[in-house]
N, C-alpha and C positions, 0 to 999 in steps of 0.2 A: 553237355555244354561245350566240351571241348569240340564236337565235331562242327558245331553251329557256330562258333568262331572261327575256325578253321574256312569253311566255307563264306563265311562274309568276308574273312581275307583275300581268298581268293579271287572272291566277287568283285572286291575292290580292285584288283591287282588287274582284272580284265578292262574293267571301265577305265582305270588308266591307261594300260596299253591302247585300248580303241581310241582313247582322246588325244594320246599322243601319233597315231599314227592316222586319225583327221587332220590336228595341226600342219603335220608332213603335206599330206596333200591340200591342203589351202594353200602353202607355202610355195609348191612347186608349181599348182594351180596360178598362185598372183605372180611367178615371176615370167612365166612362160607368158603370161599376159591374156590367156584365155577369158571367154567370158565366166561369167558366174553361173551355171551351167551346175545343178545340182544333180548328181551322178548322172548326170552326159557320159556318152562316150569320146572319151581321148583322140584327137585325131593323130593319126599315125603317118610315118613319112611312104609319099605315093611313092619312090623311089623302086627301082628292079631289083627283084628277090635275087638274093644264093651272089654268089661271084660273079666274075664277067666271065672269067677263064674256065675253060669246060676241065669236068672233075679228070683226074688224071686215072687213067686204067691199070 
């Protein structure tokens, strides 16, 4: 009995972490201003990779 308690604990403890870490991304999702876009990929900045200045030898 103990161990099937144990594991619906757990159980629980996941389904909250996953709904608190959806919440997160709706969050950041509405303030960015994106459409609603259900797992879209994120647009990322077009910007030049690494530094400007060449690596130093």
């Amino acid at each position: 009995m103990f161990e099937y308690e144990l594991h619906q604990y757990r159980y629980d403890e996941l389904i909250r972490r996953a709904d608190r870490a959806r919440l997160v991304r709706e969050a950041v999702r509405a303030r960015r201003g994106a459409p609603g876009k259900a797992g879209g990929a994120e647009s990322h900045d077009t910007g030049p990779r690494g530094s400007r200045s060449p690596r130093a030898a």
